[in-house]
N, C-alpha and C positions, 0 to 999 in steps of 0.2 A: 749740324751740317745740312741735313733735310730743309730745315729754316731758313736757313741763310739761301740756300739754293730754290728756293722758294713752292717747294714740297711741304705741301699738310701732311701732315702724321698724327697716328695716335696708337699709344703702346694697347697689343690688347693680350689680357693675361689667358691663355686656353692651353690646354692639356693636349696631347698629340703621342702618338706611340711612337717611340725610338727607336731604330733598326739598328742592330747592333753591328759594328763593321769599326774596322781598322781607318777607313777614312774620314774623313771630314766632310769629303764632295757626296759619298753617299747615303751619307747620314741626314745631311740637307736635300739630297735630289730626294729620297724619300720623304721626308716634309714635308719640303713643295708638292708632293704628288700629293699626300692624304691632305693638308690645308689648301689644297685649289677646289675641292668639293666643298670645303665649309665655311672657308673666308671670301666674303663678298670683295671684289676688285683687286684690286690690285696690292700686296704685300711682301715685307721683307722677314726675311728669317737668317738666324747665323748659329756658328755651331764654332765654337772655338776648342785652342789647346795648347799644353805645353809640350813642345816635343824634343828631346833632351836626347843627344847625339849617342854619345856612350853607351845609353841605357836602351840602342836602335828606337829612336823616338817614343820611348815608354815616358811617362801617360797618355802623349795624343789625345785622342778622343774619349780618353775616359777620365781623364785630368780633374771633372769635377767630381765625381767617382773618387779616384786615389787622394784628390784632398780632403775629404769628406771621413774617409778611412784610415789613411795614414799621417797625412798633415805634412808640413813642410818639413818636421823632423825623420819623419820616413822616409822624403826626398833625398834628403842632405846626409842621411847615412845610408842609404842606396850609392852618393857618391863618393865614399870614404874612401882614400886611396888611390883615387881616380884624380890626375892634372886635364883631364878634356870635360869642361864645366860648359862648352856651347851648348848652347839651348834657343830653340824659338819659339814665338807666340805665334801661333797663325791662327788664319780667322777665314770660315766660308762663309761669304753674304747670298744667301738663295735670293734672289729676287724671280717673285710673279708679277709680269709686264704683259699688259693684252695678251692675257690666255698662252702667253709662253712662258719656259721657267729656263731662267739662267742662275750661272755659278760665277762669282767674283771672289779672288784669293788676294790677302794681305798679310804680311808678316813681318815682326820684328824680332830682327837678332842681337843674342848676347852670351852673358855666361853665369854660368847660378855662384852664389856667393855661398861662404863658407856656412853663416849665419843668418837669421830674420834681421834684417836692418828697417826702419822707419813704423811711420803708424798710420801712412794713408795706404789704398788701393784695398786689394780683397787676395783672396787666392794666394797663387805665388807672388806675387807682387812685392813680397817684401825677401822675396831671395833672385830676382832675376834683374842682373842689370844690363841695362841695354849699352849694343856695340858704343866704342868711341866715351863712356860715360862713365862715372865710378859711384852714381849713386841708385841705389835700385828703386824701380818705380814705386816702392811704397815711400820712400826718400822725399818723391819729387811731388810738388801739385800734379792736381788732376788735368790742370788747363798743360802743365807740361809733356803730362802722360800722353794726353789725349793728342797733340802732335805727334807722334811716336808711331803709335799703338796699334796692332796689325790691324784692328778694327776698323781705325781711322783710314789705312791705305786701302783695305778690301772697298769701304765706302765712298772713297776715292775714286774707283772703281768706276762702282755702281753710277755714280754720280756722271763719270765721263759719259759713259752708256747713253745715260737718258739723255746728255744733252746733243747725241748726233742720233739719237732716234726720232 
């Protein structure tokens, strides 16, 4: 999307300390603070999560965390007995823009399935299916996902931003 909007980019792999917190926006505004002293110009950062209504948005921010630990099977019997399966993906995009730092939010909704259905995506991806649709995004291409994807709309976003700045 960078590309097509005709933004250079280039992904850079760096280590950064993580402030532990229930949100998203401040897990990122922390970021942005400690990466404005050590990345030259101007950059993006994001922090996503699954936030699963029944369980008061448990994983959230710690989503890669609880997959890492428990896995989808830990998800999916955390919701046994439970008929309220919505769930979101949301995504914070940090952008550092001329020495300022902004917060851009994007999210998709759905509801988690009983079971792991398909063999693309990563994560939850093969138990969250998004609103309106009955196959979960490990089901669906990437190029389908990626219209979707709370990522895409936070970038969306981002994207509006710079073109009235």
């Amino acid at each position: 999307m960078l590309a097509e909007a005709g933004i250079e980019s280039e992904m850079l792999d760096m280590d950064y300390p993580e402030v532990q917190s229930d949100a998203l926006e401040e897990v990122v505004k922390s970021a942005l603070k400690w990466l404005s002293g050590k990345v030259e110009g101007d950059f993006l950062i994001d922090d996503s999560g699954l936030f699963i209504s029944t369980l008061g948005g448990f994983p959230g921010v710690h989503s890669s965390y609880v997959f890492d630990t428990v896995g989808l099977e830990g998800i999916i019997k955390l919701l046994e007995g439970t008929e309220d399966r919505y769930a979101e993906f949301v995504c914070c995009i940090g952008l550092h823009w001329k020495d300022e730092d902004w917060r851009f939010m994007g999210n998709v909704v759905g509801t988690l399935g009983y079971e792991p259905r398909g063999d693309f995506g990563f994560g939850f991806d093969s138990i969250f299916i998004p609103a309106g649709g009955e196959k979960t995004f490990a089901e669906i291409s990437v190029e389908e996902k990626n219209k979707l994807s709370h990522r895409r709309n936070a970038l969306e976003k981002v994207l509006d931003f710079l073109k009235g700045y």
